[in-house]
N, CA and C atoms as a LAMMPS dump frame, in Angstrom:
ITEM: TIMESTEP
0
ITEM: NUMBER OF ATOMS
471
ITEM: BOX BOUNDS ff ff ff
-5.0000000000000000e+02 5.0000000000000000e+02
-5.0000000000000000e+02 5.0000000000000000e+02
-5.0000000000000000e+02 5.0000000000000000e+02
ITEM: ATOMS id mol type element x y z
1 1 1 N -37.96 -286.274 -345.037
2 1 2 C -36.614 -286.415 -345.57
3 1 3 C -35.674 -285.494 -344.789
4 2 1 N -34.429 -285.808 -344.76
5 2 2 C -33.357 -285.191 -344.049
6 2 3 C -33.048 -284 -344.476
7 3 1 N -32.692 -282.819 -343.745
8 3 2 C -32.161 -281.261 -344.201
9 3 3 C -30.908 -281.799 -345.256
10 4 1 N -30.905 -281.276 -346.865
11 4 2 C -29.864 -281.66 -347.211
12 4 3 C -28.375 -280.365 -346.589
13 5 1 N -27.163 -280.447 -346.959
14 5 2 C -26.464 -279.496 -346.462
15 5 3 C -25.203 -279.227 -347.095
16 6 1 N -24.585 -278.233 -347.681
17 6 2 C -23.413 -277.917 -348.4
18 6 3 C -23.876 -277.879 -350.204
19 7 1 N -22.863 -277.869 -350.756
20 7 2 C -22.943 -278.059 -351.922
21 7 3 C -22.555 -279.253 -352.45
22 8 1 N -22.294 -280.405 -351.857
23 8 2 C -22.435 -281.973 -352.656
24 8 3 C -23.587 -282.296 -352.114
25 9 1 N -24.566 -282.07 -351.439
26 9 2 C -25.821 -282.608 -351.819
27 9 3 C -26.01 -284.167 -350.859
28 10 1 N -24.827 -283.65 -349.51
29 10 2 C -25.306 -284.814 -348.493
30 10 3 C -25.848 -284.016 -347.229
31 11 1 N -26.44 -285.524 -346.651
32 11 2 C -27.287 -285.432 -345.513
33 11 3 C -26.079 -284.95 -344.238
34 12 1 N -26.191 -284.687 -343.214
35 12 2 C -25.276 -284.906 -342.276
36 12 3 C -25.126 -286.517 -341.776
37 13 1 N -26.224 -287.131 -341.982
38 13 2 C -25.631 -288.256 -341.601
39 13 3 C -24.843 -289.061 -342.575
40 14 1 N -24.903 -288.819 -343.991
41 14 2 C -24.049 -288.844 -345.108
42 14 3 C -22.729 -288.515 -344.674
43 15 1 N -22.23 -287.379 -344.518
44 15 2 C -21.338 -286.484 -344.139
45 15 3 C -20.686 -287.552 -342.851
46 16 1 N -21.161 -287.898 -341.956
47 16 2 C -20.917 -288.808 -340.821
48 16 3 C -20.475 -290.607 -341.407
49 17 1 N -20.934 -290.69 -342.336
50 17 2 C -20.917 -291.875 -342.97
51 17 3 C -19.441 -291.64 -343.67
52 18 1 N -19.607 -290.859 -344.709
53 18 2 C -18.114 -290.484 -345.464
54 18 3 C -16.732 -290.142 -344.386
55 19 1 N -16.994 -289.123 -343.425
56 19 2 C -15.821 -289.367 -342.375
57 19 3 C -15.67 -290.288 -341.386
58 20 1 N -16.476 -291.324 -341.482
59 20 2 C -16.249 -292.748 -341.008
60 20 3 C -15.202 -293.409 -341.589
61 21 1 N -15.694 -293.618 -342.767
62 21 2 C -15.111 -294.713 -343.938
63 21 3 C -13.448 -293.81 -344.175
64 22 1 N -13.893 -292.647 -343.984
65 22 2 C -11.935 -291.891 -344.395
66 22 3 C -11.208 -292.002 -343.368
67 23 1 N -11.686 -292.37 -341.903
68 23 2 C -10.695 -292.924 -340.874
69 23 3 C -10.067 -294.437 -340.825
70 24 1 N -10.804 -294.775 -341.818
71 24 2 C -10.233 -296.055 -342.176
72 24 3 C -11.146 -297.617 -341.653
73 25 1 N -12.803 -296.868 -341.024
74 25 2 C -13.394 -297.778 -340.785
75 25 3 C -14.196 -298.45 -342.122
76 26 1 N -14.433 -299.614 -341.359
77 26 2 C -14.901 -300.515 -342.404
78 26 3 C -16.873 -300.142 -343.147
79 27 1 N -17.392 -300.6 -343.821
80 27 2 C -18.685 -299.949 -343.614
81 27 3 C -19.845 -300.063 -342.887
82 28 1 N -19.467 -301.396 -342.272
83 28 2 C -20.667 -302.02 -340.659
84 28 3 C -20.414 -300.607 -339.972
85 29 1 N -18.155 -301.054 -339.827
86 29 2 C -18.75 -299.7 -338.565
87 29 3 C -18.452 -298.333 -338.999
88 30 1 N -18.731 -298.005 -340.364
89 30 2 C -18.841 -296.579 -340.787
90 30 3 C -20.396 -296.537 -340.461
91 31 1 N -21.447 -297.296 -340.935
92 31 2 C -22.59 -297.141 -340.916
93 31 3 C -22.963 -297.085 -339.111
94 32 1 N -22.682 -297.663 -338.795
95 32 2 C -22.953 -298.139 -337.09
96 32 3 C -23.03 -296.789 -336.385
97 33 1 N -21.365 -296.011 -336.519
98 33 2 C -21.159 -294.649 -336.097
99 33 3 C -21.383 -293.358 -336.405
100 34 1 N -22.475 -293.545 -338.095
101 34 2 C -23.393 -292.656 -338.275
102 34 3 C -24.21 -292.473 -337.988
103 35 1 N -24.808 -294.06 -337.916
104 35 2 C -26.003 -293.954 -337.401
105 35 3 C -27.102 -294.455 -338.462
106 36 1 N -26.67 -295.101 -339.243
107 36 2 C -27.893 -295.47 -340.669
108 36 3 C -27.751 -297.003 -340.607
109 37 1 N -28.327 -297.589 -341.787
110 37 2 C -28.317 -298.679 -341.309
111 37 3 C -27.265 -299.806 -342.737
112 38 1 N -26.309 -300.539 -342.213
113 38 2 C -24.93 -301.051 -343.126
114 38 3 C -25.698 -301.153 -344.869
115 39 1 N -27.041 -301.846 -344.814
116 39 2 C -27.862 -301.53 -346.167
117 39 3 C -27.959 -300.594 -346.837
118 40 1 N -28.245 -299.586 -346.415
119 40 2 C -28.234 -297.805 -346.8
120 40 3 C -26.905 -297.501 -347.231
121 41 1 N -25.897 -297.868 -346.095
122 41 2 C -24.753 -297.407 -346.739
123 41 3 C -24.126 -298.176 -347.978
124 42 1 N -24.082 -299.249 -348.315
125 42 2 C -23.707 -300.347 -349.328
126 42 3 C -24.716 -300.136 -350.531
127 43 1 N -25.946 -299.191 -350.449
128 43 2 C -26.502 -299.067 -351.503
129 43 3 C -26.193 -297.904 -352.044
130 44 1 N -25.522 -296.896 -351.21
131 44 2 C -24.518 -295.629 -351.373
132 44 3 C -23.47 -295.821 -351.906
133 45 1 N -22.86 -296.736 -351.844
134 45 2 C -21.482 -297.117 -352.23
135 45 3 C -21.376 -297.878 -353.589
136 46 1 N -22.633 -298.658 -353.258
137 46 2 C -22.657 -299.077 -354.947
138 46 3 C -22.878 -298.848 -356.1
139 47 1 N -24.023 -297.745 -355.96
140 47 2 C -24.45 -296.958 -356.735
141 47 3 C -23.345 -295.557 -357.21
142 48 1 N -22.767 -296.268 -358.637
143 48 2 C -21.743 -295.071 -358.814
144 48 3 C -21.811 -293.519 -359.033
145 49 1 N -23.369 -292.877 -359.473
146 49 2 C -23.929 -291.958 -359.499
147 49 3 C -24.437 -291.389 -358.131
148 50 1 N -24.342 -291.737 -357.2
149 50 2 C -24.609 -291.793 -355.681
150 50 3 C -23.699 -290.385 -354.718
151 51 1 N -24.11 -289.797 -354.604
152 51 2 C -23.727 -288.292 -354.337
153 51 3 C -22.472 -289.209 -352.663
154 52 1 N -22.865 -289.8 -352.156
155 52 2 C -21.853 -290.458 -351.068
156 52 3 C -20.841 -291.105 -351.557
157 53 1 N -21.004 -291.975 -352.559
158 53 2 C -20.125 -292.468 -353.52
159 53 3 C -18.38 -291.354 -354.399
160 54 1 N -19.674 -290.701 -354.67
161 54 2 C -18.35 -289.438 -355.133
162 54 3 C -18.048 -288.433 -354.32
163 55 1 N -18.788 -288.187 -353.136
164 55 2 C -17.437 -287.44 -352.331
165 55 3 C -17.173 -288.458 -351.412
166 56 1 N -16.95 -289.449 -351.483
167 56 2 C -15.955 -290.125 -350.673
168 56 3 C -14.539 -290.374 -351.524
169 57 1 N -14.904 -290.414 -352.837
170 57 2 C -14.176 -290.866 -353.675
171 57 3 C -13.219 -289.851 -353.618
172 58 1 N -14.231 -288.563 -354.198
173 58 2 C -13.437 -287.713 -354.009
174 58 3 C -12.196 -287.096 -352.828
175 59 1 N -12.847 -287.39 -351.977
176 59 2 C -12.075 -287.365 -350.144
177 59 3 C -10.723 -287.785 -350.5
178 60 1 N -11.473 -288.932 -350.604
179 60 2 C -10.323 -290.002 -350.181
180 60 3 C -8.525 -289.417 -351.511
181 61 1 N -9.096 -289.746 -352.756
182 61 2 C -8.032 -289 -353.374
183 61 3 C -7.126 -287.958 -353.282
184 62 1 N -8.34 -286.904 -352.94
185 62 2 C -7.75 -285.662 -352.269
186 62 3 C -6.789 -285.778 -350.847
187 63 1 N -6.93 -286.853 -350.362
188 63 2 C -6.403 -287.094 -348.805
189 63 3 C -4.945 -287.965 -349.29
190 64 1 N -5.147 -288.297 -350.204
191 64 2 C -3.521 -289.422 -350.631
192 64 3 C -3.251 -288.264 -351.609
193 65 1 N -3.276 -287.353 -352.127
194 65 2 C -3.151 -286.252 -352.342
195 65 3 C -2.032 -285.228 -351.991
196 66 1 N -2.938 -284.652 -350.851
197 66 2 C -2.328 -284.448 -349.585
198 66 3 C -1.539 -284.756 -348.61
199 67 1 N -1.609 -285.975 -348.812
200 67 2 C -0.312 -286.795 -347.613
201 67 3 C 0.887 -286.893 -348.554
202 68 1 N 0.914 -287.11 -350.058
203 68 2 C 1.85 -287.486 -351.088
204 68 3 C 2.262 -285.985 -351.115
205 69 1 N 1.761 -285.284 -351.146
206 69 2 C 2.111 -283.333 -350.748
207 69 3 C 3.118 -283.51 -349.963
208 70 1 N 2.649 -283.784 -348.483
209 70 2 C 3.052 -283.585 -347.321
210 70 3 C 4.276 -284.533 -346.872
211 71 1 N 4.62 -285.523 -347.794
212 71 2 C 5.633 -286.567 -347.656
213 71 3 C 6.984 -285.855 -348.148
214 72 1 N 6.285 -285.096 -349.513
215 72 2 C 7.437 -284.87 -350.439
216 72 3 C 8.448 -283.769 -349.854
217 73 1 N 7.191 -282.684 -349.343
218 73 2 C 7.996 -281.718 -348.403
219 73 3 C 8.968 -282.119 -347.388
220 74 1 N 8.53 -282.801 -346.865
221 74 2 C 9.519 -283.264 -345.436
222 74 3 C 10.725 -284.078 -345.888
223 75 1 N 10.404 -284.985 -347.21
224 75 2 C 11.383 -285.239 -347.815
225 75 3 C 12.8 -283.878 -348.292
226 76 1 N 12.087 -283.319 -348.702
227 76 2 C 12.604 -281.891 -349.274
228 76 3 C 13.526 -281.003 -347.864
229 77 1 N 12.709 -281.562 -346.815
230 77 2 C 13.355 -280.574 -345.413
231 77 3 C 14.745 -281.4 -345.011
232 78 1 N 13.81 -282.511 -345.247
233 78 2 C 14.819 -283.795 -344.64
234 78 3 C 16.393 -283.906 -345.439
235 79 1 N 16.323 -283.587 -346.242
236 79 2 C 17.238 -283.991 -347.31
237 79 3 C 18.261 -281.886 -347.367
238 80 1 N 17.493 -281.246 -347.537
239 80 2 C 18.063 -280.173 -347.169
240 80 3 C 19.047 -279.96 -345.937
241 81 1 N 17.933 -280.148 -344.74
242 81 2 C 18.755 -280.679 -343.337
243 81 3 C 20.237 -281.132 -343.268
244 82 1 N 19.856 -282.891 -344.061
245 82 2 C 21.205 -283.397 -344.233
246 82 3 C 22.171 -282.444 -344.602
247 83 1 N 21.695 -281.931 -346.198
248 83 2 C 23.113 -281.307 -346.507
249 83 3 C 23.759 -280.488 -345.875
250 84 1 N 22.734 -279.362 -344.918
251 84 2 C 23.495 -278.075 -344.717
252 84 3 C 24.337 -279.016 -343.06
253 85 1 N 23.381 -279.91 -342.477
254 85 2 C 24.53 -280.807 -341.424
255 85 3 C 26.059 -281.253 -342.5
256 86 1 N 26.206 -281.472 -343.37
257 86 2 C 27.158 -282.163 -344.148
258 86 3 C 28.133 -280.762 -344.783
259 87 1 N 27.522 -279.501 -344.652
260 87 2 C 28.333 -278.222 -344.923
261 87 3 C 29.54 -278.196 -344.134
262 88 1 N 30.323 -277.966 -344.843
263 88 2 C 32.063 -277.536 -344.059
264 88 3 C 32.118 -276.392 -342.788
265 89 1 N 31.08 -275.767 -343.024
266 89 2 C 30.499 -274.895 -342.055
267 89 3 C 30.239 -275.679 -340.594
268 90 1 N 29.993 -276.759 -341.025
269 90 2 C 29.528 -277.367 -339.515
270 90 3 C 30.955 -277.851 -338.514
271 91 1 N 30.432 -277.97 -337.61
272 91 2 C 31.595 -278.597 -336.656
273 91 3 C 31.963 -279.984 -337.333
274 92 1 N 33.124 -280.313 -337.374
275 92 2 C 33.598 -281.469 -337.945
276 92 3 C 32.911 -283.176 -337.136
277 93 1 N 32.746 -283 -335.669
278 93 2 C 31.854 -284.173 -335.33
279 93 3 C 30.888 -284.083 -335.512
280 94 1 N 29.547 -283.161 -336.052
281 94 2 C 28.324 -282.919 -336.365
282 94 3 C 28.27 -283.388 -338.176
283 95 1 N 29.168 -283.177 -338.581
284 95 2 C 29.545 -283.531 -340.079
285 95 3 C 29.445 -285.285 -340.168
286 96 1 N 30.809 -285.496 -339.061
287 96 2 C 31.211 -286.949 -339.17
288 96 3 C 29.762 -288.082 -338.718
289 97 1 N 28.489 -287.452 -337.281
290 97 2 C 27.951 -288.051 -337.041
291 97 3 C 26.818 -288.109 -338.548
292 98 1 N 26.327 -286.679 -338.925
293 98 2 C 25.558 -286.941 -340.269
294 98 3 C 25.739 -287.817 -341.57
295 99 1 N 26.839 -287.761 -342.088
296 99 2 C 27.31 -288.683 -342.659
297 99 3 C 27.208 -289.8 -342.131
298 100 1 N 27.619 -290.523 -340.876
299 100 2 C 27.551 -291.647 -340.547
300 100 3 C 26.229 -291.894 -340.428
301 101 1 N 25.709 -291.245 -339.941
302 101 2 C 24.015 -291.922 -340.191
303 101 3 C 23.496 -291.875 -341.572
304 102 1 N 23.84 -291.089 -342.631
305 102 2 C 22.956 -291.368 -343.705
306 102 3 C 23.587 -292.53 -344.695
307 103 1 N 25.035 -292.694 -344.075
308 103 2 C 25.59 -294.167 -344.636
309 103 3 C 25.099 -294.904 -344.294
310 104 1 N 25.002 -295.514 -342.823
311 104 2 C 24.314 -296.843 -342.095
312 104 3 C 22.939 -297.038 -342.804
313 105 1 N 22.074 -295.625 -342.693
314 105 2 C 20.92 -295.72 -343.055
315 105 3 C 20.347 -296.277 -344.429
316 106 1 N 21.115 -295.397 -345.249
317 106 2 C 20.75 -295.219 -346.856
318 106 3 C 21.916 -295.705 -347.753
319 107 1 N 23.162 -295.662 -347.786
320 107 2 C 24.17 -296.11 -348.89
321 107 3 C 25.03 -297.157 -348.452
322 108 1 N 24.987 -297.747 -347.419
323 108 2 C 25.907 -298.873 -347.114
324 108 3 C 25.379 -299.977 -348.387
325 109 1 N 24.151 -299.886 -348.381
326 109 2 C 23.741 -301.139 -349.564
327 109 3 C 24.084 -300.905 -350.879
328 110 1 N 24.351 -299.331 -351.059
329 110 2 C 24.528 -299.071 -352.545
330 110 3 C 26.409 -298.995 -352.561
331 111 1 N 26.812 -298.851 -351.327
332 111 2 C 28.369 -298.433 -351.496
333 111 3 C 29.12 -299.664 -351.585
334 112 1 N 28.731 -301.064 -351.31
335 112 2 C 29.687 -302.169 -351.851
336 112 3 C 30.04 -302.349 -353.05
337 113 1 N 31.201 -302.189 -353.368
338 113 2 C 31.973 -302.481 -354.445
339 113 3 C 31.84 -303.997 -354.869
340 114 1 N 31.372 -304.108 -355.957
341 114 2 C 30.875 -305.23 -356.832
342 114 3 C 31.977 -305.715 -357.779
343 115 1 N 33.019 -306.621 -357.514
344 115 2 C 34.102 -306.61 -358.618
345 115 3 C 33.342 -307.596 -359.954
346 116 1 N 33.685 -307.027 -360.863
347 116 2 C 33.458 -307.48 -362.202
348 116 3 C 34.2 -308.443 -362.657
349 117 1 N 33.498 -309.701 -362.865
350 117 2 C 34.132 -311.197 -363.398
351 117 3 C 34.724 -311.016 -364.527
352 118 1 N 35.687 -311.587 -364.964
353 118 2 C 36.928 -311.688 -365.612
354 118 3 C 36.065 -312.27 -366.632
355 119 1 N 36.745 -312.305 -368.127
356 119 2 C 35.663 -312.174 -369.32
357 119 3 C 34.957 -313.783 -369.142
358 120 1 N 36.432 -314.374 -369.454
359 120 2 C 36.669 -316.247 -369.282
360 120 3 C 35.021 -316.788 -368.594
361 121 1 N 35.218 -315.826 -366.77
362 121 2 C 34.371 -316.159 -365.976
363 121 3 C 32.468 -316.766 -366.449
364 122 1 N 32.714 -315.125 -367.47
365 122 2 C 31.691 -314.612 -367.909
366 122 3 C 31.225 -315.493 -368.583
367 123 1 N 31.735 -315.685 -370.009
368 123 2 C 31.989 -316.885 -371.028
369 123 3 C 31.512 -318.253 -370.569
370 124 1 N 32.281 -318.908 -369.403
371 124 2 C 32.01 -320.36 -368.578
372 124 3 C 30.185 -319.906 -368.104
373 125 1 N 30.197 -319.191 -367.886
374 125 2 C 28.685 -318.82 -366.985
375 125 3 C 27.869 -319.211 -367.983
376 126 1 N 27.979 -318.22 -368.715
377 126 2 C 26.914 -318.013 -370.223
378 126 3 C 26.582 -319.225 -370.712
379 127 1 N 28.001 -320.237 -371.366
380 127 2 C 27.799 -321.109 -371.451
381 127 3 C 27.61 -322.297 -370.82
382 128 1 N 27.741 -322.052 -369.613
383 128 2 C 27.106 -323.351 -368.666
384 128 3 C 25.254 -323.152 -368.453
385 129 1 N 24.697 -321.869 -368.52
386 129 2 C 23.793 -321.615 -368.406
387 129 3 C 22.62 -322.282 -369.332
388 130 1 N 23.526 -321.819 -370.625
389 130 2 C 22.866 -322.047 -372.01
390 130 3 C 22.199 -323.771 -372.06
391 131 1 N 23.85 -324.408 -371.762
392 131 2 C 23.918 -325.623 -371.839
393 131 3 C 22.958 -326.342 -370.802
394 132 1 N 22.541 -325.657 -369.861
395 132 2 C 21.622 -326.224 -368.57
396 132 3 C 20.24 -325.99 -369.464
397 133 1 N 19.777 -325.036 -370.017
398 133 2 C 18.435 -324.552 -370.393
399 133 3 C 18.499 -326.009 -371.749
400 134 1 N 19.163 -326.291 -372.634
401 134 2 C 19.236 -327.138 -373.459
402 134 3 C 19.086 -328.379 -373.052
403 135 1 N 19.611 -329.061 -371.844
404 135 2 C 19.836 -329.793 -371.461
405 135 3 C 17.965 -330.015 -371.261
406 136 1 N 17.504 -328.989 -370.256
407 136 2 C 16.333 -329.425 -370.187
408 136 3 C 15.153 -329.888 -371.325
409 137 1 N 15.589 -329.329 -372.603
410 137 2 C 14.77 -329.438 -373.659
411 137 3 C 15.195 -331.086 -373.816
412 138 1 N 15.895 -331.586 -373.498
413 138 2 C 16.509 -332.848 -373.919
414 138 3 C 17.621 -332.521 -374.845
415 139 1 N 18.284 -331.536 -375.104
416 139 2 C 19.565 -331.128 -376.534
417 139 3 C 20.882 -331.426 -375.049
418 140 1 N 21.721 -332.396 -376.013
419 140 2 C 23.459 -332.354 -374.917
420 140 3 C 24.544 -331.796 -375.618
421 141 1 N 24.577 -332.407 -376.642
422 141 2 C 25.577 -331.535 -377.324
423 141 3 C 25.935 -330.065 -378.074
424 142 1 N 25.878 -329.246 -377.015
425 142 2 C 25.986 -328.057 -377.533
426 142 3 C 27.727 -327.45 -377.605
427 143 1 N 27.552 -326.696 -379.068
428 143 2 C 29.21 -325.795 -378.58
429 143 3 C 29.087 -324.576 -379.746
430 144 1 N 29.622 -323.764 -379.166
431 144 2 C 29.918 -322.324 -379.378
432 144 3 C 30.412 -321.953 -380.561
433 145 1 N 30.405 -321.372 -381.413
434 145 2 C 31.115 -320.948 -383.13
435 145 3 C 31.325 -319.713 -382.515
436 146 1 N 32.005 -319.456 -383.693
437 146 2 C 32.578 -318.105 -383.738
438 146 3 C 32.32 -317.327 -384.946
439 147 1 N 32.804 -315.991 -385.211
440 147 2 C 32.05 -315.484 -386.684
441 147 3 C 32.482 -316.196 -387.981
442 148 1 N 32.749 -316.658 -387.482
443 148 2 C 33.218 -317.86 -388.978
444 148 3 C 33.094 -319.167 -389.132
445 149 1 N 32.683 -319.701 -388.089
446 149 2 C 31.803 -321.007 -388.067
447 149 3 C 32.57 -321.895 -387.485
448 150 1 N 34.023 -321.29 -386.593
449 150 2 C 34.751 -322.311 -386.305
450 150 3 C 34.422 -322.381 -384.882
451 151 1 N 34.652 -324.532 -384.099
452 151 2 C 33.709 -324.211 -383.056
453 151 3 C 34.971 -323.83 -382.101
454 152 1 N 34.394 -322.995 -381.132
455 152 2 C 35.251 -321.732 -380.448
456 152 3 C 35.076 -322.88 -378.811
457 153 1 N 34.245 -323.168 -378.147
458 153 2 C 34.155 -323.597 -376.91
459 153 3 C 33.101 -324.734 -376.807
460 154 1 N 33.789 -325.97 -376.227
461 154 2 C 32.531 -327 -376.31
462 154 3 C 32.452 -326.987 -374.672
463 155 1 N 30.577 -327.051 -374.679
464 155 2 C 30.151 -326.693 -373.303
465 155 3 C 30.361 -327.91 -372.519
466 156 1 N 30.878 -329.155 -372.684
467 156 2 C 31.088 -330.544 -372.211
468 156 3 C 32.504 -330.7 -371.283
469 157 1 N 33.196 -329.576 -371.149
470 157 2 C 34.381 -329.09 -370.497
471 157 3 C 34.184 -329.161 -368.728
């Protein structure tokens, strides 16, 4: 039997198998480039009590982990960056180019002004809508009341 090694209780060629599969190879060629054979490893993997099984598992979490760490920071630099470029402190074309890039980039989609339909608009919509969904049930004559039962808008307009 193989020298076991560390404290999870794998082989080195275990160990070779698990940093296969965390580079993103598949398990033919995780197994291939350990060196065992694709059976061995798939009976490792399946077996959920399987000491390869859970530190890969483990790895792997810890590694999206780590990158979700390492995203947030740079987010954090990135976004700092901007502002102190966007400080009054800065030269006014170093200002104007930062801004212009984080508009193009990031708020041109959020900065269009959306004008808001006029109530009427609203009203015709609603009720043309209504009247389409009815229509499909087979219902035509539909029209609108009001809080008192008087009819307010017939959708046949």
């Amino acid at each position: 039997m193989a020298k076991r090694e560390g404290t999870d209780g794998l082989t080195p060629l275990q160990h070779r198998f698990v940093e296969a599969l965390l580079t993103g190879k598949n398990v033919t060629q995780a197994a291939l480039l350990a060196g065992c054979s694709r059976r061995a490893a798939m009976y490792w993997l399946r077996d959920a009590d399987s000491p390869v099984r859970m530190a890969y598992e483990s790895r792997r979490i810890a590694s999206i982990d780590d990158f979700d760490r390492r995203m947030m920071k740079l987010h954090e630099l990135t976004l700092k960056t901007m502002e102190d470029l966007l400080s009054p402190k800065v030269a006014p074309a170093l200002r104007f180019q930062a801004a212009k890039l984080l508009y193009e980039a990031h708020l041109a989609e959020h900065g269009e002004l959306k004008q808001a339909k006029a109530s009427h608009e609203l009203v015709n919509e609603g009720a043309h809508d209504f009247h389409d969904e009815q229509r499909e049930w087979g219902m035509t004559d539909i029209l609108l009341y009001d809080a008192k039962g008087q009819e307010r808008i017939n959708d046949d307009d």
